[in-house]
C-alpha positions in Angstrom: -24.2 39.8 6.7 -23.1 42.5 4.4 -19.9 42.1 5.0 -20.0 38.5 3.8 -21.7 40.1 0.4 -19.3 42.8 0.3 -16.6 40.5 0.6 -17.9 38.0 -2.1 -18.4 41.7 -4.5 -14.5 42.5 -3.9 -13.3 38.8 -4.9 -14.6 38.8 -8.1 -13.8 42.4 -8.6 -10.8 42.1 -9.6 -11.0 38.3 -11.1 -7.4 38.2 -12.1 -6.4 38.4 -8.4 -9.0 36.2 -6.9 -8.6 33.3 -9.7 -4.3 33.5 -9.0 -5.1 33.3 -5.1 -6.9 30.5 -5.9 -5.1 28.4 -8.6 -2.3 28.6 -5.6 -4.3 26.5 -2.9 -6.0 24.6 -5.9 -2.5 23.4 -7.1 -1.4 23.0 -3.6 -4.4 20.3 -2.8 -4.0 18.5 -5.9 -0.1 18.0 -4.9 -0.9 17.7 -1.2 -3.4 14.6 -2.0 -1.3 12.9 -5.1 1.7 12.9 -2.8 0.0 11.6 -0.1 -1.9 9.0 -1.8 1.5 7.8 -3.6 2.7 7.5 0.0 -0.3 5.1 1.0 -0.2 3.6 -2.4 3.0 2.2 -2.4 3.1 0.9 1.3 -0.2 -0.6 0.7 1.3 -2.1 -2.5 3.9 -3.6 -0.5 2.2 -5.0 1.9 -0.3 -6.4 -0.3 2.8 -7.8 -2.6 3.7 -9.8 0.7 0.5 -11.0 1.5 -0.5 -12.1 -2.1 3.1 -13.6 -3.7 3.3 -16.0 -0.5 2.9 -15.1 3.5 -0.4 -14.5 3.5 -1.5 -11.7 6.2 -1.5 -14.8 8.9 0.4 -17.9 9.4 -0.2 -20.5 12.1 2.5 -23.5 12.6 3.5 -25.7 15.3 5.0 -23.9 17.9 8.9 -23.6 17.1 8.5 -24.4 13.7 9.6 -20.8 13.0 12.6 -21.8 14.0 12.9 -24.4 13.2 11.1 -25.3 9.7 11.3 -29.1 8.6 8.6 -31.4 8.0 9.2 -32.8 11.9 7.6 -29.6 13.3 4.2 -30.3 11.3 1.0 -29.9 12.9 -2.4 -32.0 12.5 -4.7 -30.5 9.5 -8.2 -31.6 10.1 -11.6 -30.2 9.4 -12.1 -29.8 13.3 -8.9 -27.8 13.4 -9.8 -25.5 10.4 -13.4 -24.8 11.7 -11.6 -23.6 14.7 -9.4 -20.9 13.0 -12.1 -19.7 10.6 -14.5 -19.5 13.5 -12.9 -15.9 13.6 -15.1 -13.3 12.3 -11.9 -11.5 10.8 -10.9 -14.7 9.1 -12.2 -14.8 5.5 -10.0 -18.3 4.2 -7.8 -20.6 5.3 -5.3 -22.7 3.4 -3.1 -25.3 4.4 1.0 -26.2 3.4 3.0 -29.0 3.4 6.5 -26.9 2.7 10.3 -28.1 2.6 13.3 -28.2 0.8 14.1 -30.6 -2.2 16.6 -31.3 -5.0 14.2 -30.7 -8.6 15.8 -32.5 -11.7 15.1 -32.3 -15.9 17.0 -33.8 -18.4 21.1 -32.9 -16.8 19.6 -29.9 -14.7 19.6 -30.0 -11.1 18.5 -27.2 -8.3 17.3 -26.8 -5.5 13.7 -25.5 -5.0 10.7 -24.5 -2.0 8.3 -27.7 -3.0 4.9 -26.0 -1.5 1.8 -28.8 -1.2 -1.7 -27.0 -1.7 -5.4 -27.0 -1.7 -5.6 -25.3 -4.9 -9.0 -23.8 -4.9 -7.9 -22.4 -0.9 -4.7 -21.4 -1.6 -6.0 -19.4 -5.0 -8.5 -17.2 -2.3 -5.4 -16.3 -0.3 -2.6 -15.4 -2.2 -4.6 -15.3 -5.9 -2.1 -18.0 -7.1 -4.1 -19.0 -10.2 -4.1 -15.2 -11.5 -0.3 -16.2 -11.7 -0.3 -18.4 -14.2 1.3 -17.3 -17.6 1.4 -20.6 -19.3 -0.6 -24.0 -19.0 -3.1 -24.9 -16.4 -3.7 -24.2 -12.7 -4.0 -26.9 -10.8 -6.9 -29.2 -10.1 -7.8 -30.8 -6.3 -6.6 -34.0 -7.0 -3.9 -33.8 -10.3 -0.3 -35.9 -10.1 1.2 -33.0 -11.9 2.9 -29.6 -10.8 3.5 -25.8 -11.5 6.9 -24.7 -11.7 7.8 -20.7 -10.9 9.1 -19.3 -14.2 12.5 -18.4 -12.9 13.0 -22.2 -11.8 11.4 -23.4 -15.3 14.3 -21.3 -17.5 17.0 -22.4 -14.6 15.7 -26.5 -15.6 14.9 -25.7 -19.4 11.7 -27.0 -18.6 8.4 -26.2 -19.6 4.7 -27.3 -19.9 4.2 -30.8 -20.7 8.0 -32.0 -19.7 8.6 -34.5 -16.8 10.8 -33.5 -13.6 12.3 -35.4 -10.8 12.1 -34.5 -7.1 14.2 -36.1 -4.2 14.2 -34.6 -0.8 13.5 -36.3 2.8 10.0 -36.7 3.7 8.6 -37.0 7.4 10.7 -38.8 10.1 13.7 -38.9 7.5 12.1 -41.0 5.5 13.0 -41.0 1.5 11.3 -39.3 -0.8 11.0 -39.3 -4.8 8.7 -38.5 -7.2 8.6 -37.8 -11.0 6.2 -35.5 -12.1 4.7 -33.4 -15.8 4.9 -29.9 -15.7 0.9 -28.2 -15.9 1.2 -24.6 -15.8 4.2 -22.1 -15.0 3.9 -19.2 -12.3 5.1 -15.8 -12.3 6.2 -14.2 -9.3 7.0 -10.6 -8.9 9.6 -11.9 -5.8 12.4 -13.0 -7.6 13.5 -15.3 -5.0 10.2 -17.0 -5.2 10.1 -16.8 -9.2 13.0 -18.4 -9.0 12.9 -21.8 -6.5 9.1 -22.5 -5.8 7.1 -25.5 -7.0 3.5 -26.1 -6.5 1.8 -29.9 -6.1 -1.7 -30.8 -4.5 -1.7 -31.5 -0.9 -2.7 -34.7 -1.7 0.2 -35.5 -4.0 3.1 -34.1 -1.7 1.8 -35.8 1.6 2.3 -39.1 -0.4 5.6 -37.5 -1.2 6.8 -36.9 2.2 4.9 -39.8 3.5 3.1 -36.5 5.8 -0.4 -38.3 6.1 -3.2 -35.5 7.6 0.2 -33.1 7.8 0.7 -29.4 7.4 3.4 -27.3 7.8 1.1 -24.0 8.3 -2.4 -22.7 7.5 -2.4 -19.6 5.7 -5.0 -17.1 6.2 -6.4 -14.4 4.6 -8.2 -11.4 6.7 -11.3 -9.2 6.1 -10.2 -6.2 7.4 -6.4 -5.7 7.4 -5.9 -2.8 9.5 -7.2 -5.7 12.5 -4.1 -7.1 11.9 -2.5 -7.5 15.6 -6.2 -7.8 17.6 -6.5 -10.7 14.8 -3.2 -12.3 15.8 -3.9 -12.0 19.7 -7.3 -13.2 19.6 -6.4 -16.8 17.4 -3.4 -17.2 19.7 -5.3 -16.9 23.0 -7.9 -19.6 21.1 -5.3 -21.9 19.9 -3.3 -21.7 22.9 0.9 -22.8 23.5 0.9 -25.6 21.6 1.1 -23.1 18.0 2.1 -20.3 17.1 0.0 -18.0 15.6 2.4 -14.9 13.4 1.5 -11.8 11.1 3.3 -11.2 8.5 5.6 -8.3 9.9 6.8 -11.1 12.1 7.8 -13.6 9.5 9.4 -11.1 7.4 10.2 -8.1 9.8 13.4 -7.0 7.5 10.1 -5.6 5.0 8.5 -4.1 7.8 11.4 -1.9 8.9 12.3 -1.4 5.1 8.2 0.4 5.3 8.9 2.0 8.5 12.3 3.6 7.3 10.6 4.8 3.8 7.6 5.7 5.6 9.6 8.3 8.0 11.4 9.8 5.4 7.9 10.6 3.4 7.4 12.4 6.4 10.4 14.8 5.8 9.7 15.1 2.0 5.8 15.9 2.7 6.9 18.5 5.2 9.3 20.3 2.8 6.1 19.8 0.4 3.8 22.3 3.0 6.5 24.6 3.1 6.5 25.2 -0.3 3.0 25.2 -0.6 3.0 27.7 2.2 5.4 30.1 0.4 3.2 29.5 -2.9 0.5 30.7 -1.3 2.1 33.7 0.7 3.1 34.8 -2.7 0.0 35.6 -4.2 -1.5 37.3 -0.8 1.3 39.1 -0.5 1.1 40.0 -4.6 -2.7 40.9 -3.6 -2.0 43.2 -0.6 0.6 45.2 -2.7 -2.2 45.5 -5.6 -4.7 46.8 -2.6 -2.4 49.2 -0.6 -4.3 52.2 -2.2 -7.2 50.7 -1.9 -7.1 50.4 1.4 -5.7 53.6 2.5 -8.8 55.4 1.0 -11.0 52.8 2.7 -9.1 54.0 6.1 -9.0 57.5 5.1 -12.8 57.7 4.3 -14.0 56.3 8.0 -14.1 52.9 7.2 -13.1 51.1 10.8 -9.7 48.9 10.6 -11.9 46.0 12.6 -14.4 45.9 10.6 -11.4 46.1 7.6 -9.8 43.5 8.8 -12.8 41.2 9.3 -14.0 42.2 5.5 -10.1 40.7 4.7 -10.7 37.9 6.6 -13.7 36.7 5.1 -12.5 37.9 1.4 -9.4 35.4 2.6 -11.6 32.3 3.6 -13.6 32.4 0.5 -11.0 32.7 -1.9 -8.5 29.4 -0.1 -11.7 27.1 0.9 -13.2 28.0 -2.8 -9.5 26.6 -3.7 -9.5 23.9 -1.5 -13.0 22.3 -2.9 -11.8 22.9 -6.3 -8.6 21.6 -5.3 -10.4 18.2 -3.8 -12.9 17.9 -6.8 -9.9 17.8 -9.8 -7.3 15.6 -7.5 -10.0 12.8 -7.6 -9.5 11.7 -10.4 -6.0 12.5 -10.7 -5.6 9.9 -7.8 -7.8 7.1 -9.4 -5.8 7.6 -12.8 -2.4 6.5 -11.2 -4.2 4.0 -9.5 -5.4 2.4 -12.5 -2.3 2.9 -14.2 0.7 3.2 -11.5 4.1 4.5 -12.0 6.4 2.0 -13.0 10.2 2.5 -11.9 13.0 1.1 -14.1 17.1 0.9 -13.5 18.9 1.1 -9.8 15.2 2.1 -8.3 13.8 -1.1 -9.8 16.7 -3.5 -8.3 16.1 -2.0 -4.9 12.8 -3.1 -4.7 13.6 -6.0 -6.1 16.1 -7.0 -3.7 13.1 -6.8 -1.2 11.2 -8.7 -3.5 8.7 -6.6 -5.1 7.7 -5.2 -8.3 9.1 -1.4 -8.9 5.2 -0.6 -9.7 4.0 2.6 -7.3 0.0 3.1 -7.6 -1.8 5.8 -5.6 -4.1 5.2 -2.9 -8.0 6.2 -3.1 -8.5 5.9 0.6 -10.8 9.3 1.4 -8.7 10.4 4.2 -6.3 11.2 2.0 -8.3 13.6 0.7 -9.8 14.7 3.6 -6.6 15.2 6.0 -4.5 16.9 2.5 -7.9 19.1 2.0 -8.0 20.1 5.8 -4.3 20.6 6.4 -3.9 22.9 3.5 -7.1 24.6 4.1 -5.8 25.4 7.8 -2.4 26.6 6.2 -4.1 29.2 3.7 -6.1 30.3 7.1 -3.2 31.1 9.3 -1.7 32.7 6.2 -4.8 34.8 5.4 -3.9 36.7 9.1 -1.7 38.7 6.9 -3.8 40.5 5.1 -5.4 41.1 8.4 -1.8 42.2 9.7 -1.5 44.4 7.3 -4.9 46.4 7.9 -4.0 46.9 11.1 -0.5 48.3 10.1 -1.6 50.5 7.5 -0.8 54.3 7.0 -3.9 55.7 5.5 -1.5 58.8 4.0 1.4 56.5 3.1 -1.3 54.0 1.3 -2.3 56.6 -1.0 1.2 57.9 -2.5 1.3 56.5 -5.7 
């Protein structure tokens, strides 16, 4: 036990020394977490930007509609049928779809557009669609009007309060046409949505494609997201052949590998990151052992055994990198919930990359605690293994050469 208060006196003896030792590990926690929070952050981001502008975590269609998507490959959307998928105790909401392809026309303007039929109150708990809504109205359960994507509404020159035209083919070829008003407008942070979806009640575009009790997929939502694949195999083995049940890295699995890619190369860039905080905090022990040599010649010279040296370095070592650690941990909280509240935002070539992908150039952090915990640990086990060098450096001291000034 003295030794523990002996080492304790020598740390703050020379308080210059201890609070450099230190303010190395503390800056190398703060660093450790931010970067791997950003890491989490952004993925998370990602994957929450494909969940919320459209896929949902989970879809469930027909089987071969995938590959096949027209109104033929519908399936039946009925109460029974919905009871059935939110039966799942990972299954928060359900919405249904009635999705195809159309011609949209206003005043001499003509494109083509996604139309999308939805419950709006369902398809709000998925993807958060009202939230979306930068001019006019969301829309009601039961309205004959539609929202147009921003992008689509500048492409037509129409806005809220002007009439459009669809024409497409409805269910079993049959004709379809409808002329609607304009409620609200959308924004999407997926330009290719932003710029060709349109929104009607289910109600509305079943009469539209003459697709009576139809759905193209029921979109779901999921409680905890990390249950992602266990959620997929459990609804398939429910629902059985006749659907097909698909995550979201399966509908778009292009986004997935663009993650996985990024997500490797983080990998390389934290790992260059611990071998600069490694040499950051070499530097100051090896800074603090120079400052000591004399010191610890006389301590040699005067009888003091190297073992019980070394172990005084040791402990003198462990209180100064965990003191740096915790400190570390306590000032990169709220570092992390800062850039989380207000993430980076990316501009120029990095913002047309992502937005190729179809996201938002906007990079929060992550406030997960193992961030904090794993950063904390791993540097906390660095500093250890480099605190053996002090100890080294005990054993291979020469009392008479220590003491030459």
């Amino acid at each position: 036990m003295w030794l523990i208060g002996l080492a304790w006196k020598n740390m703050w003896r020379n308080r210059t020394r201890t609070t450099i030792t230190m303010a190395a590990v503390f800056f190398a926690v703060i660093l450790s977490v931010l970067t791997s929070s950003l890491k989490d952050g952004i993925f998370d981001n990602l994957i929450k930007n494909v969940v919320s502008f459209y896929t949902g975590y989970v879809q469930v269609h027909k089987a071969g509609y995938q590959d096949e998507q027209v109104l033929d490959n519908s399936l039946v959307y009925n109460s029974e049928f919905e009871g059935t998928i939110i039966a799942e105790s990972n299954i928060t909401n359900v919405s249904p779809r009635l999705e195809t392809y159309s011609l949209v026309a206003s005043g001499n303007q003509t494109r083509g557009c996604l139309v999308v039929g939805i419950d709006p109150e369902k398809e709000d708990k998925v993807t958060g669609l009202k939230s979306k809504i930068t001019q006019g109205a969301y829309l009601g359960q039961n309205d004959k009007e539609v929202i147009l994507s921003e992008g689509l509404s500048q492409k037509l020159k129409a806005g809220t309060g002007d009439t459009i035209y669809l024409i497409g083919q409805g269910y079993h070829g049959a004709t379809s046409a409808g002329r609607y008003t304009v409620k609200g407008l959308a924004k999407f942070g997926s330009p290719e949505l932003n710029n060709s979806i349109i929104y009607l009640s289910l109600p509305n575009a079943r009469e539209l494609y003459s697709a009576e009790s139809l759905a193209t997929s029921a979109v779901l939502s999921l409680a905890d997201a990390s249950m992602l694949d266990y959620a997929v195999t459990r609804l398939q083995n429910k629902l059985g052949s006749d659907y097909e049940v698909l995550s979201w890295e399966m509908i778009m699995p292009d986004v997935k590998q663009h993650i996985e890619s990024d997500s490797k190369s983080m990998k390389y860039i934290q790992g260059v990151l611990y071998m600069l905080v490694s040499f950051g905090i070499f530097g100051t022990l090896l800074m603090m052992m120079v400052e000591r040599k004399y010191e610890l010649g006389m301590l040699i010279a005067i009888g003091m055994k190297k073992g019980k040296l070394c172990l005084l370095m040791a402990i003198e070592s462990i209180f100064t990198v965990l003191a740096g650690c915790i400190l570390g941990l306590a000032a990169s909280i709220p570092v992390v919930q800062y850039f989380h509240h207000k993430p980076l935002r990316m501009g120029g070539e990095t913002a047309a990359i992502y937005e190729r992908f179809g996201f938002e150039a906007v990079f929060p952090t992550s406030t997960a605690a193992d961030n904090f915990i794993y950063q904390g640990i791993t540097v906390l086990i660095i500093g250890l293994i480099l605190s053996l060098y002090p100890v080294y450096k005990v054993i291979s001291t020469d009392p008479v050469k220590a003491m030459k000034r």
